[in-house]
C-alpha positions as a Python dict, from the first residue, in 0.01 Angstrom:
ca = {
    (1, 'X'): (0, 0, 0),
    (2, 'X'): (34, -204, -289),
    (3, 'X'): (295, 17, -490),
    (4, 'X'): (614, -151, -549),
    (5, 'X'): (934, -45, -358),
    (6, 'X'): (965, 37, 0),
    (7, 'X'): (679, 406, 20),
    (8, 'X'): (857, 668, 147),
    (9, 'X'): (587, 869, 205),
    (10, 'X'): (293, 1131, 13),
    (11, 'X'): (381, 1485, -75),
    (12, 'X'): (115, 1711, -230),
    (13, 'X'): (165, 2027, -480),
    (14, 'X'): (-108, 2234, -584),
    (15, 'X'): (-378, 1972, -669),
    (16, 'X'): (-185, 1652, -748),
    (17, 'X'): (-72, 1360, -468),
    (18, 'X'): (322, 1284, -524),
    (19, 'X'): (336, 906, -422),
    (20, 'X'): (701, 853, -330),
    (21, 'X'): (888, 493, -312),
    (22, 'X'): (1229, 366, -304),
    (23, 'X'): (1392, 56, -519),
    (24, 'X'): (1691, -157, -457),
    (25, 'X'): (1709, -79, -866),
    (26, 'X'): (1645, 59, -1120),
    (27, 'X'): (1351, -116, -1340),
    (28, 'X'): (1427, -301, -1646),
    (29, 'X'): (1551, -56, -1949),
    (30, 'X'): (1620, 232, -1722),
    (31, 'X'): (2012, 255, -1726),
    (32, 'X'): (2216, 299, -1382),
    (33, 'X'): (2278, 130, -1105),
    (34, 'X'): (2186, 161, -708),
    (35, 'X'): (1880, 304, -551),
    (36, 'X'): (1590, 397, -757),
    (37, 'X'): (1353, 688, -664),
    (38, 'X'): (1010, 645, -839),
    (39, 'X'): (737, 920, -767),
    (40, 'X'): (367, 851, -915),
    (41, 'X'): (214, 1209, -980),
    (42, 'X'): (-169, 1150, -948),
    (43, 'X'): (-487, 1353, -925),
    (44, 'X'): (-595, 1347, -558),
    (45, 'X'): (-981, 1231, -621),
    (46, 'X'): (-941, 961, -854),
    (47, 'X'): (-556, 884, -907),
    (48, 'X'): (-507, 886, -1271),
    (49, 'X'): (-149, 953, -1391),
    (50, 'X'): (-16, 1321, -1431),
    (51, 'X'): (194, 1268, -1786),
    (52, 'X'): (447, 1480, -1955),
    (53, 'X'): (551, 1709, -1622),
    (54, 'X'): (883, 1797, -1544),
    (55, 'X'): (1001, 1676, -1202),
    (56, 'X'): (1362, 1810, -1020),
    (57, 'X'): (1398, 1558, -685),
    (58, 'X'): (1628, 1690, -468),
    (59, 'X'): (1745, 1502, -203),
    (60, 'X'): (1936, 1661, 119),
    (61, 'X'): (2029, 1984, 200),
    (62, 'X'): (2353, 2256, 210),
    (63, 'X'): (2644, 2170, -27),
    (64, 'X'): (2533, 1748, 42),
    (65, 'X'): (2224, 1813, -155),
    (66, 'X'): (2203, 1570, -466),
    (67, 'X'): (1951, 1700, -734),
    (68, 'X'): (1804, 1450, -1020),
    (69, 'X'): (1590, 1542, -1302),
    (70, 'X'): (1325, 1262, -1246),
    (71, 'X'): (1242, 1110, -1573),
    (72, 'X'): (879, 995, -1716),
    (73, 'X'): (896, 640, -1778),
    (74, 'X'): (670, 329, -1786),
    (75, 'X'): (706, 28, -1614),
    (76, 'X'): (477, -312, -1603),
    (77, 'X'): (556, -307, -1205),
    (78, 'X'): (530, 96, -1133),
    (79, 'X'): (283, 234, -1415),
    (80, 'X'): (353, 566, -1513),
    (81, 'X'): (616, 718, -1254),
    (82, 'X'): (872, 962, -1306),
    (83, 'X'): (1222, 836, -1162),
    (84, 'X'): (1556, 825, -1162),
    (85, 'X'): (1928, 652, -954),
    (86, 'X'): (2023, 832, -692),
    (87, 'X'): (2309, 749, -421),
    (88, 'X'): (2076, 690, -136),
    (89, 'X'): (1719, 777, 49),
    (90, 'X'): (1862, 821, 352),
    (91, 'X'): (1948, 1168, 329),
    (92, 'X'): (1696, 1381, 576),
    (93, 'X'): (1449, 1545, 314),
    (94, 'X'): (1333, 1557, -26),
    (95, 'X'): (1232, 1837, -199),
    (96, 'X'): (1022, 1769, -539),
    (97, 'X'): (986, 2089, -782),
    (98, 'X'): (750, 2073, -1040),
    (99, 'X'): (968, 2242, -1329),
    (100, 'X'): (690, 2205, -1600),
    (101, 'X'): (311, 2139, -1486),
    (102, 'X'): (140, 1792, -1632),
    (103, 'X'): (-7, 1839, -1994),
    (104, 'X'): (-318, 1720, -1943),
    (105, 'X'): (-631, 1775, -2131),
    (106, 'X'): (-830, 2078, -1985),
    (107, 'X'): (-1183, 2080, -1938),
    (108, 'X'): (-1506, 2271, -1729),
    (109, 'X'): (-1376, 2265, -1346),
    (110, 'X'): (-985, 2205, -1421),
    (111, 'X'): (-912, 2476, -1598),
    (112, 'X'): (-662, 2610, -1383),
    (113, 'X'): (-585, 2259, -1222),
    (114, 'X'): (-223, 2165, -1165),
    (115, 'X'): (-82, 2509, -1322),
    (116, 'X'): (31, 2618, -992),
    (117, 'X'): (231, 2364, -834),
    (118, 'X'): (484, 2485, -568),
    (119, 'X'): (749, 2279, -464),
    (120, 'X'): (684, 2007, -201),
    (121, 'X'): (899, 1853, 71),
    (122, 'X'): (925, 1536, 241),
    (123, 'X'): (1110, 1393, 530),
    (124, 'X'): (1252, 1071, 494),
}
């Protein structure tokens, strides 16, 4: 409730919570201009930050589809998010594939955590 932006909604892949929001614009030092689609990548239990994962948004569908590679960046407002512009959020659906899985530090009960990560979908 308290994340920046207007939510858009929660998408889940494999075993991390995809917290999706929409800006007016982009935050300060992130070049471009219009609507800014931020997604916080968090563990489901106790929401720490996913880092270093690659993230494809892809917003629409058929030959109107727009696809973004979604950028890790670090903002006082957002925290760590991965984002980029995009023309709109009014487009139907979003799809979010996981290109790269988070590098996070591996230890007894996550071995295998956030390795498989299919790609998740949500309407907007």
């Amino acid at each position: 409730d308290e994340f920046p932006g207007r939510v858009l909604g929660t998408a889940e892949s494999g075993d991390a919570r995809l917290l999706v929001a929409a800006l007016d614009a982009p935050p300060a030092g992130v070049e471009g201009s219009g609507p800014y689609l931020a997604v916080s990548a968090r563990t489901p239990h106790n929401r720490y930050p996913l880092p270093m994962m690659a993230l494809t948004a892809r917003l629409g569908a058929g030959t109107d589809a727009v696809e973004r590679e979604l950028a890790p960046t670090v903002d006082d407002r957002l925290g760590y998010h991965y984002g980029a512009t995009v023309p709109g959020t009014d487009v139907g659906t979003l799809e979010l594939v996981v290109d790269a899985p988070p590098q996070v530090a591996r230890h007894e009960g996550y071995e295998t955590a956030f390795l498989d990560m299919p790609a998740a979908t949500l309407d907007l």
